[in-house]
C-alpha positions as CSV (number, residue, x, y, z in Angstrom):
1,X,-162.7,113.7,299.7
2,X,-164.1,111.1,297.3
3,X,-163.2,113.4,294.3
4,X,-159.5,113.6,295.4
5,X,-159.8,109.4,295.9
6,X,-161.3,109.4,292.2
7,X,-158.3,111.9,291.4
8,X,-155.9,109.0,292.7
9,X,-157.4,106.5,290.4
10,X,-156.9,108.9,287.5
11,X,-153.3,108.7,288.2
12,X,-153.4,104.9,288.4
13,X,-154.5,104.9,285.1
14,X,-151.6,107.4,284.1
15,X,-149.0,104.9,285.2
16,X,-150.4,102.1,284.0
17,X,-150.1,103.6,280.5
18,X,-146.6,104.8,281.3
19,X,-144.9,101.8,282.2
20,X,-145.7,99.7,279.2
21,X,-144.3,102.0,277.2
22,X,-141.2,102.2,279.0
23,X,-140.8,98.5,278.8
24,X,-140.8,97.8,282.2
25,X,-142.9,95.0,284.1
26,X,-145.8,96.9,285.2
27,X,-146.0,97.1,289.0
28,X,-149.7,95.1,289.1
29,X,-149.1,94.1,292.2
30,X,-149.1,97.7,294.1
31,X,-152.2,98.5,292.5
32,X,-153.5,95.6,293.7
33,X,-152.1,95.7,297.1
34,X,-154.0,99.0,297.2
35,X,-157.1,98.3,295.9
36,X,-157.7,95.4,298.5
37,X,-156.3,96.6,302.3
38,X,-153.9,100.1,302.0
39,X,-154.5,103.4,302.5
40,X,-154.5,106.0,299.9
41,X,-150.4,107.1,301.3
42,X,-149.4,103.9,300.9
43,X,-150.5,103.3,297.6
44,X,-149.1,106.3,296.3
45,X,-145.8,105.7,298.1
46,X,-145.7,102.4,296.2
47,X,-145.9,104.4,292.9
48,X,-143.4,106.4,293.8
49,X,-141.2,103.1,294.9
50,X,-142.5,102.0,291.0
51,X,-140.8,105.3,290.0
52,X,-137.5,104.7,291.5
53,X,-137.6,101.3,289.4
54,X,-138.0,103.1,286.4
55,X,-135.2,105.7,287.3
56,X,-132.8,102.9,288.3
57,X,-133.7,101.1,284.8
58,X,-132.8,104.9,283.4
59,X,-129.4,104.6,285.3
60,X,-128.9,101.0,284.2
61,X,-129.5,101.6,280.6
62,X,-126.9,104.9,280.6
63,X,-124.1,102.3,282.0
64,X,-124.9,100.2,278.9
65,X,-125.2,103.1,276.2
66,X,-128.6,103.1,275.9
67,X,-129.2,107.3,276.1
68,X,-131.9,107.3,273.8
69,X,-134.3,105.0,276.1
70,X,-132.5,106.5,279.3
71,X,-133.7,109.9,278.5
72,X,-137.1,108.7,277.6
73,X,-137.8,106.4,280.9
74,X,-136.3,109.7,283.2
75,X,-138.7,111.4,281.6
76,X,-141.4,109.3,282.2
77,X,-139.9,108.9,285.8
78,X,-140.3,113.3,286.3
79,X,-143.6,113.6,284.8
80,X,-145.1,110.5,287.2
81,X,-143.1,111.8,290.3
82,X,-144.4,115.5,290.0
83,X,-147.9,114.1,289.7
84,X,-147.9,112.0,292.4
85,X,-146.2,114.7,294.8
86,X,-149.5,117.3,293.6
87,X,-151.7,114.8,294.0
88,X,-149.9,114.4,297.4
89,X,-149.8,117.8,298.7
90,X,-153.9,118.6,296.8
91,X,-155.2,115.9,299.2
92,X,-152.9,115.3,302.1
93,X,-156.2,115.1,304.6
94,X,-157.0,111.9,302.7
95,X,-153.9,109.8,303.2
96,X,-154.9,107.9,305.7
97,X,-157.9,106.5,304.4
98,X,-158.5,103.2,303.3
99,X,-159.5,101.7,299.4
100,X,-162.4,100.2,301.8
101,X,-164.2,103.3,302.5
102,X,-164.7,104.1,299.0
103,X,-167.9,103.6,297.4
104,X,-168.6,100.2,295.4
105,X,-168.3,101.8,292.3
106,X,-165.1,103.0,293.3
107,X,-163.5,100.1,294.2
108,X,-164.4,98.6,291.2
109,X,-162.8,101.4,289.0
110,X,-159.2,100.6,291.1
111,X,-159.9,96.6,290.7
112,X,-160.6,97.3,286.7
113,X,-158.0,99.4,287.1
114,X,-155.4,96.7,288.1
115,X,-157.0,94.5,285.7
116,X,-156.2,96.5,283.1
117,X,-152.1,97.1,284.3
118,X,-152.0,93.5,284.7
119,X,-152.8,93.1,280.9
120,X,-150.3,95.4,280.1
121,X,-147.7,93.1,280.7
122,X,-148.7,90.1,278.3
123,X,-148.9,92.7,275.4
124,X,-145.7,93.2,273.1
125,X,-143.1,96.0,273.7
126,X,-143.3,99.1,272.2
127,X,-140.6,100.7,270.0
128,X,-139.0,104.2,271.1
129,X,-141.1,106.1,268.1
130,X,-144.2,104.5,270.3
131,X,-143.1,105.3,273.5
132,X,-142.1,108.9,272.7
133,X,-145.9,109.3,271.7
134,X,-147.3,108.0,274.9
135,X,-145.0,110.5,276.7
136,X,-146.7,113.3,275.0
137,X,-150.2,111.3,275.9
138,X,-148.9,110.5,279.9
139,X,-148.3,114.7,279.8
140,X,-151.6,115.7,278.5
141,X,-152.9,113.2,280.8
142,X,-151.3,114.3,283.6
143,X,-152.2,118.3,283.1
144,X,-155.5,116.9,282.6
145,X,-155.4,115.8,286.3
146,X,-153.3,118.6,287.6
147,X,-155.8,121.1,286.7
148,X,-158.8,119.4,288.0
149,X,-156.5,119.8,291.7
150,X,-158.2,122.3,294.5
151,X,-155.4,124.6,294.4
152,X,-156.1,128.0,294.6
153,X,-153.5,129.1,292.3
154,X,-151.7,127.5,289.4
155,X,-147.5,127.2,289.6
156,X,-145.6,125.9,286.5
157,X,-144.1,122.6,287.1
158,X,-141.1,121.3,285.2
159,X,-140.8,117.3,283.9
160,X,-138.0,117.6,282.4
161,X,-136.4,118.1,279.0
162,X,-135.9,115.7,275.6
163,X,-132.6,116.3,273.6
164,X,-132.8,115.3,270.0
165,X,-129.4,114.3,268.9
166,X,-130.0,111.3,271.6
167,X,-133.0,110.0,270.3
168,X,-133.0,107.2,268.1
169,X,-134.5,108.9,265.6
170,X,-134.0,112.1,265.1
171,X,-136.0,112.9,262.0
172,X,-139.3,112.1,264.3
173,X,-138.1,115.2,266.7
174,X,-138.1,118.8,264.5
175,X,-136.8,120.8,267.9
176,X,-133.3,120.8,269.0
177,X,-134.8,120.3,272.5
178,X,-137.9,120.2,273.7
179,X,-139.2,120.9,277.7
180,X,-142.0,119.5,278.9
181,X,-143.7,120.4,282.1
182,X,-147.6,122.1,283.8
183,X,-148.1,125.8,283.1
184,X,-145.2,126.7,281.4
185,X,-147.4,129.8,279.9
186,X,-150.1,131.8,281.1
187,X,-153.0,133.0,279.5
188,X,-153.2,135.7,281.7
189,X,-150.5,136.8,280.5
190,X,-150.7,136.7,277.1
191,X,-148.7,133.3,277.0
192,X,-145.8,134.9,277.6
193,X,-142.5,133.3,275.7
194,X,-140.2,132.0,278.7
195,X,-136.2,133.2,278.7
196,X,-134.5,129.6,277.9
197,X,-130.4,129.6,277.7
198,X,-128.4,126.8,276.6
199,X,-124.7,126.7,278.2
200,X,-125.0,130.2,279.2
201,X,-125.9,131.6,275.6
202,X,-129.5,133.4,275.7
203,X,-132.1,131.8,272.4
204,X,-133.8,134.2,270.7
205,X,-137.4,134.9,271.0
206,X,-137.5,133.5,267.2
207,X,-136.4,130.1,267.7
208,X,-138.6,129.3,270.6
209,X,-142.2,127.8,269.9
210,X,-144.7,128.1,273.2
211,X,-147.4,125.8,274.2
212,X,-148.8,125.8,277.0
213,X,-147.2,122.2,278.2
214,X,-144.1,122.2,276.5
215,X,-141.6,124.3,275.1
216,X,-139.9,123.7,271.7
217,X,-136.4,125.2,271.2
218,X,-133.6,125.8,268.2
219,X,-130.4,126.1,269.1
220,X,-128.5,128.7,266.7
221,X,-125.6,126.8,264.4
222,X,-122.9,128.2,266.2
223,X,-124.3,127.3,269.8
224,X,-124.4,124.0,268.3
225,X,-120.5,123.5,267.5
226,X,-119.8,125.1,270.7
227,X,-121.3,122.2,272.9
228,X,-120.8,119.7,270.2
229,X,-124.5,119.1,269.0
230,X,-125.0,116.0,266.8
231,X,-123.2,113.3,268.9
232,X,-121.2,111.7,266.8
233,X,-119.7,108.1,268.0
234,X,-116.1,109.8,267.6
235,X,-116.8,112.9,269.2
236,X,-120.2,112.2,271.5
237,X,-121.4,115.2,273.3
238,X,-120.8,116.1,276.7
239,X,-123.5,117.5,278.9
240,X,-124.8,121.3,278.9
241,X,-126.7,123.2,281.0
242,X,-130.5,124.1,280.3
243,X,-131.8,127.4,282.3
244,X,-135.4,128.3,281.8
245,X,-137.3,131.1,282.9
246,X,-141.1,130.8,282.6
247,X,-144.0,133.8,284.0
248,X,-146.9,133.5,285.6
249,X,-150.1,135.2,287.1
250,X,-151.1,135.2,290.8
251,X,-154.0,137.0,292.0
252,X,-153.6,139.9,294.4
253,X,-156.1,141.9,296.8
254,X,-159.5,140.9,298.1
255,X,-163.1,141.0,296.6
256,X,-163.8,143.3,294.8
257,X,-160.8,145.0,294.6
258,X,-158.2,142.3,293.3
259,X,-155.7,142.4,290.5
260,X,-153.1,139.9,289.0
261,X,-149.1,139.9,289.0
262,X,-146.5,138.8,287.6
263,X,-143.9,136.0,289.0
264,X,-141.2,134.1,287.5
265,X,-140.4,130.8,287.8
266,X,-136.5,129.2,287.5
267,X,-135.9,125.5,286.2
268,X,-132.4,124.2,285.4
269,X,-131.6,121.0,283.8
270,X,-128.6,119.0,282.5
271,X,-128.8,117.1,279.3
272,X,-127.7,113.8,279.2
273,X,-124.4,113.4,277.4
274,X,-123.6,110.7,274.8
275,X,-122.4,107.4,275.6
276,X,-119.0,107.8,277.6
277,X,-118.0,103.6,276.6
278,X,-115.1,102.8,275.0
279,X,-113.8,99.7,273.2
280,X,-111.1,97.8,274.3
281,X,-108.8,95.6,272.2
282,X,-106.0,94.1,274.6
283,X,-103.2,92.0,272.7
284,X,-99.7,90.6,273.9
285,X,-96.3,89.7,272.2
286,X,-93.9,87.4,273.6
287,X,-92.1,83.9,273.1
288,X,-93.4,80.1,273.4
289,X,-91.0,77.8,273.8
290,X,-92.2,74.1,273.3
291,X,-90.8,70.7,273.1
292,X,-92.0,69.1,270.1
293,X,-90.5,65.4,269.3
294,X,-88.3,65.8,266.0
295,X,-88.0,62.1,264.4
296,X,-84.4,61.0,264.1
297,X,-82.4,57.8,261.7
298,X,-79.2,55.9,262.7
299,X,-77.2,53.2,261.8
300,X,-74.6,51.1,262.7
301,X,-72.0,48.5,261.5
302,X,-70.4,45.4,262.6
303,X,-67.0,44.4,261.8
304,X,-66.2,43.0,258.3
305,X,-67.2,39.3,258.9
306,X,-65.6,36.2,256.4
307,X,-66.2,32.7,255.7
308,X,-65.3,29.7,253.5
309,X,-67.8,27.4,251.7
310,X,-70.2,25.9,254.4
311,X,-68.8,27.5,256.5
312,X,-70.8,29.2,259.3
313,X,-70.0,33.2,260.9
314,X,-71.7,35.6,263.2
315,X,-71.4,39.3,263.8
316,X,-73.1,42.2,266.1
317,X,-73.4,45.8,265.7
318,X,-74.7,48.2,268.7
319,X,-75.8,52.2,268.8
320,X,-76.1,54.1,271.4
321,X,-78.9,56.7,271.5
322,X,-79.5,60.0,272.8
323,X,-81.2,60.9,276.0
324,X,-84.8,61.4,276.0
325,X,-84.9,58.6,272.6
326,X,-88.6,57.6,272.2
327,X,-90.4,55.3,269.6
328,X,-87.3,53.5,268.9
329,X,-87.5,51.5,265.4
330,X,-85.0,49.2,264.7
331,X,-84.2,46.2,261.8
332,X,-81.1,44.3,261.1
333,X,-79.7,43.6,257.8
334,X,-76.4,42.1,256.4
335,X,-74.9,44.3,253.5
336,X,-71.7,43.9,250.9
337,X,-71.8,40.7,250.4
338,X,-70.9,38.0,248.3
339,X,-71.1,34.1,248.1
340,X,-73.4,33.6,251.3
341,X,-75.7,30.9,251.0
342,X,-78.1,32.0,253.9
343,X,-78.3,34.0,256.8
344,X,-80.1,35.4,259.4
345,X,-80.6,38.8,261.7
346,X,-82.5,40.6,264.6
347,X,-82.5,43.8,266.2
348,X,-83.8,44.6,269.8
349,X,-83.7,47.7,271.9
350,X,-82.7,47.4,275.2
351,X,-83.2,51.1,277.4
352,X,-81.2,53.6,275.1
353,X,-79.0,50.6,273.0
354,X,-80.3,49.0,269.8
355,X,-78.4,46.0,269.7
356,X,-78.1,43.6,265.9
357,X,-76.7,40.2,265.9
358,X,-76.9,37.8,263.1
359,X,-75.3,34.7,261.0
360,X,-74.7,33.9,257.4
361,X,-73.3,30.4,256.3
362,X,-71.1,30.4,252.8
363,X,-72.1,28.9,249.8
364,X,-72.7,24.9,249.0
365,X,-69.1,24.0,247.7
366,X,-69.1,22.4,244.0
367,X,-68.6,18.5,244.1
368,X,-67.6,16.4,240.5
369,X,-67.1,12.7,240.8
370,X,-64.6,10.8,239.3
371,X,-66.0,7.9,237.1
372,X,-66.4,5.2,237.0
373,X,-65.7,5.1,240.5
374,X,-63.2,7.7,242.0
375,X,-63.9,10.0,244.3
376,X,-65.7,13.4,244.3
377,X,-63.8,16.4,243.5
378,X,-65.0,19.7,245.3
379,X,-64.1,23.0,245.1
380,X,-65.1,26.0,246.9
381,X,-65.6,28.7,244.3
382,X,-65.2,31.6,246.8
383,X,-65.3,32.8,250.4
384,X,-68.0,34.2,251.7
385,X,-68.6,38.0,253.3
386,X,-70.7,40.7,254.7
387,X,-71.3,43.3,257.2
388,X,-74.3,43.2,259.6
389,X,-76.0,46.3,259.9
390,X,-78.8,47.7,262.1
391,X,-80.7,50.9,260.8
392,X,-83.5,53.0,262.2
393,X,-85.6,55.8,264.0
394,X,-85.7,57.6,267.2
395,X,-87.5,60.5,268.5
396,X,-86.2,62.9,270.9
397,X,-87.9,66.5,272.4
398,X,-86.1,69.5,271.0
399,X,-87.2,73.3,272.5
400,X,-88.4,75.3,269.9
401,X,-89.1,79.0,270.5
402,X,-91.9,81.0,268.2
403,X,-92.3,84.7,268.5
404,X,-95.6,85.9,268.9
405,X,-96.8,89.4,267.6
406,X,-100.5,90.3,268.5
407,X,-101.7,87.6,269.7
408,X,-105.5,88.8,270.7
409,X,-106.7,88.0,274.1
410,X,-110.0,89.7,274.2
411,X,-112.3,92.6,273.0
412,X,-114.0,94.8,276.2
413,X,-116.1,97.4,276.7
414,X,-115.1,100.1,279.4
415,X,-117.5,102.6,280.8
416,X,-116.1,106.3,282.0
417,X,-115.3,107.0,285.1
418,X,-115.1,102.8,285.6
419,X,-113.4,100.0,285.2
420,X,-112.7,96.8,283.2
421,X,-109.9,93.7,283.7
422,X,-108.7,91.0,281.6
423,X,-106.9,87.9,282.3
424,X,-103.8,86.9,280.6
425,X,-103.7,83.9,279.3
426,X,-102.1,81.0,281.9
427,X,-99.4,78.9,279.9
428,X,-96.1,78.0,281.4
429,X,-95.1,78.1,277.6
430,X,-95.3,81.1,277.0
431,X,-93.7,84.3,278.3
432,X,-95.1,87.7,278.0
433,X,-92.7,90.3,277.2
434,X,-95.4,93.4,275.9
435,X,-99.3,93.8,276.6
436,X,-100.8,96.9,274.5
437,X,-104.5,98.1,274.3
438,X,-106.2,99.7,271.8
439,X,-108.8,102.0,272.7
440,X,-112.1,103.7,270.2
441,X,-114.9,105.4,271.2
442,X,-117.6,102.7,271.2
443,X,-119.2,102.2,267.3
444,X,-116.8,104.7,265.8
445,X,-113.5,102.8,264.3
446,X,-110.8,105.4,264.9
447,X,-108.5,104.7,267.2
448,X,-108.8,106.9,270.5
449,X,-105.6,106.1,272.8
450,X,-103.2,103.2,273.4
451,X,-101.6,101.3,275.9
452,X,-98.2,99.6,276.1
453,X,-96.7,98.0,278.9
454,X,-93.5,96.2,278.6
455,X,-93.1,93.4,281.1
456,X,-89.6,92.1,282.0
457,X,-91.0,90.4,284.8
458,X,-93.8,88.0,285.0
459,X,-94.0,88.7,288.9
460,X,-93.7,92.7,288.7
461,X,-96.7,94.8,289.4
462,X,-96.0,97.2,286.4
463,X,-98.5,100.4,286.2
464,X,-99.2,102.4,282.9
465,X,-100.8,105.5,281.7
466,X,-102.3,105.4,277.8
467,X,-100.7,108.0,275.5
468,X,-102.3,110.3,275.4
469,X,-103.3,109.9,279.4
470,X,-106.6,109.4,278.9
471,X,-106.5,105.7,280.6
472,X,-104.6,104.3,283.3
473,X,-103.5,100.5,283.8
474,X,-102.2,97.9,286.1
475,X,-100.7,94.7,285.1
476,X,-100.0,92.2,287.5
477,X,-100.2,88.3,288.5
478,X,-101.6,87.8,285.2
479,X,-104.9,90.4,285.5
480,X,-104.4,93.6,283.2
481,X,-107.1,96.2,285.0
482,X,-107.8,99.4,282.6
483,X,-109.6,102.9,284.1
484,X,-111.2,105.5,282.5
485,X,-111.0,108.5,285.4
């Protein structure tokens, strides 16, 4: 009992290597939890609640187009969760007993233990190249563990499978694809090769490399263009189908007559296709129509206005202006004249009337006296006269429409099988008459599909499907929604 406990510390240890390198917080606080008041069950159910968090985190990175990390945390996820269900079944008459009935030495493994997970978290992340290696080292240490188990017989036990064209790295993983898993060969059996087929098509025996923990496979060239191998950002791959069929021993008969035979084993696995995001370009054409204020010049004249020498006149001059007139500038001037001797003018605006009045006196009439003593002799050398004139600006709103071609309203990236909205821009300016989408494959710059919906109704719920009917869309009250089936 004891041995199974110190089995279920081994696995601690296991995890605690596992989840830093998946750069995920490390779950301290189960292991801690466990250490001080719950049973053996309980801890190991909260591993397996730790799993889930690392599967969900897997799920979570796939929705962003993270594959290469997805593939590497569900595989993290499969090797911890087949453990935990051995060490499970192995010593399911221990369960229910508590980290308190362990021996003091033991309980100060699990605290160093959770010492040591709680570390974890304060040291920096690792990069996938890193993490890739501790996956081999969490495998070796998890056989490690599996094989120390009281089970009478060994069973292979799958993990799951890494495919190289999603790893960030590719030149860091020589096989195509590559299984990991517990007793995938048999030395009783001469490690006999396993029977692995990729989308239905058989490898041959020549392009598979055994160990006893994981299986290394080529797939042939043509197998390769067939399922689209490579995953290109124009043309990612879709998902195929992995079968595997690994042998075994298991012994038959009784002491001393006993012999072994031969079982198979089946496995099946999906790889992960490539990022299924697209980006979104959405654009719109229409009209605004605005109301700018256009500066604007009059004038007006009064009458023609006349006087003699001395002699005072007056005149006034009005202009109407438009509707809407604003910033109204007026002055007041008198023009063609001749013989004034002074004169004065104003302007004023009153509402939408500019208004001038003004005076202008003739000239001094030329006096000669008589001598020695006559009189003086005058004479008025011409009449005066002049036209008052007012002059000056106005401004007054005039529509003005401007066609708009392309005008962007926002780039957005769209997940398959999902969906993503955009809002229209709100201006009682403007007026939509087209909304089109462009569509790529995420990080590749061809275009994949477009979208054009006329719109000869603001208030219309108008529905669209892309060009090539990839995409479907809904425009209306301003929200464009685009779906990837």
């Amino acid at each position: 009992m004891n041995k199974g406990l110190r089995i279920v510390g081994l696995l601690i240890a296991i995890l605690a290597v596992t989840f830093y390198s998946s750069q995920m917080p490390v779950s301290a606080q189960i292991v801690e939890t466990g250490v001080a008041a719950g049973t053996v069950g309980a801890f190991l159910d909260g591993l397996r609640a730790t799993v889930k968090q690392l599967e969900d985190s897997a799920h979570s990175l796939i929705d962003h187009g993270n594959i290469a990390l997805a593939q590497q945390q569900m595989l993290l996820a499969g090797i911890i969760s087949k453990t935990i269900d051995q060490v499970s079944s192995a010593y399911a008459d221990s369960l229910g007993k508590t980290m308190s009935q362990l021996s003091i030495a033991e309980q100060n493994t699990f605290t160093g233990l959770a010492e040591q997970i709680d570390a974890l978290n304060h040291l920096e992340d690792k990069t996938s190249g890193d993490i890739q290696q501790v996956i081999y080292k969490t495998q070796g240490a998890a056989n490690q563990l599996l094989d120390v188990l009281p089970f009478t017989e060994r069973y292979p036990i799958f993990y799951g499978v890494s495919i190289r064209d999603l790893t960030t790295d590719p030149a860091q993983h020589p096989s195509d694809v590559e299984i990991f898993g517990f007793h995938l060969s048999d030395p009783k059996l001469d490690r006999k090769a396993p029977q692995i087929s990729v989308s239905g098509e058989q490898i041959p025996d020549d392009l598979i490399s055994v160990q006893e923990d994981r299986i290394q496979v080529q797939i042939p060239d043509a197998l390769k263009e067939k399922i689209g191998f490579g995953n290109k950002a124009c043309d990612p791959r879709k998902t195929f189908q992995i079968a595997i069929m690994v042998f075994y021993s298991i012994q038959r008969g009784y002491w001393p007559i006993s012999w072994s035979s031969e079982k198979e084993m089946k496995f099946n696995a999906n790889a992960l296709p490539g990022a299924d995001l697209y980006d979104l370009k959405v654009t719109y054409s229409g009209t605004r129509t605005t109301n700018p204020l256009v500066s604007h010049t009059f004038s007006a004249r009064s009458g023609y206005a006349a006087m003699g020498c001395e002699q005072t006149t007056s005149a006034a001059a009005t202009y109407q202006l438009p509707q809407g007139a604003q910033e109204i500038q007026c002055s007041a001037a008198w023009v063609d004249t001749s013989n004034i001797g002074s004169s004065s003018q104003n302007c004023a605006v009153g509402g939408l009337v500019a208004t001038g009045s003004g005076s202008m006196r003739g000239r001094n009439k030329d006096c000669i006296k008589i001598p020695p003593f006559g009189p003086n002799v005058c004479n008025c050398p011409g009449g005066g006269h002049g036209t008052l004139q007012i002059s000056g600006t106005y401004k007054v709103p005039e529509p003005t429409n401007e066609d708009l071609t392309g005008v962007e309203v926002g780039a957005y990236v769209l997940k398959g099988g999902s969906d993503v909205s955009a809002s229209l821009p709100e201006d009682a300016t403007v007026i939509i008459k087209k909304v089109e989408v462009s569509v790529a494959r995420r990080a590749c710059e061809a275009q994949l599909d477009s979208i054009s919906i006329n719109v000869p109704n603001a208030n219309q719920r108008l529905s669209q499907t892309s060009k090539l009917g990839l995409f479907q869309a809904t425009l209306w009250n301003g929200q464009l929604n685009v779906r990837k089936p």
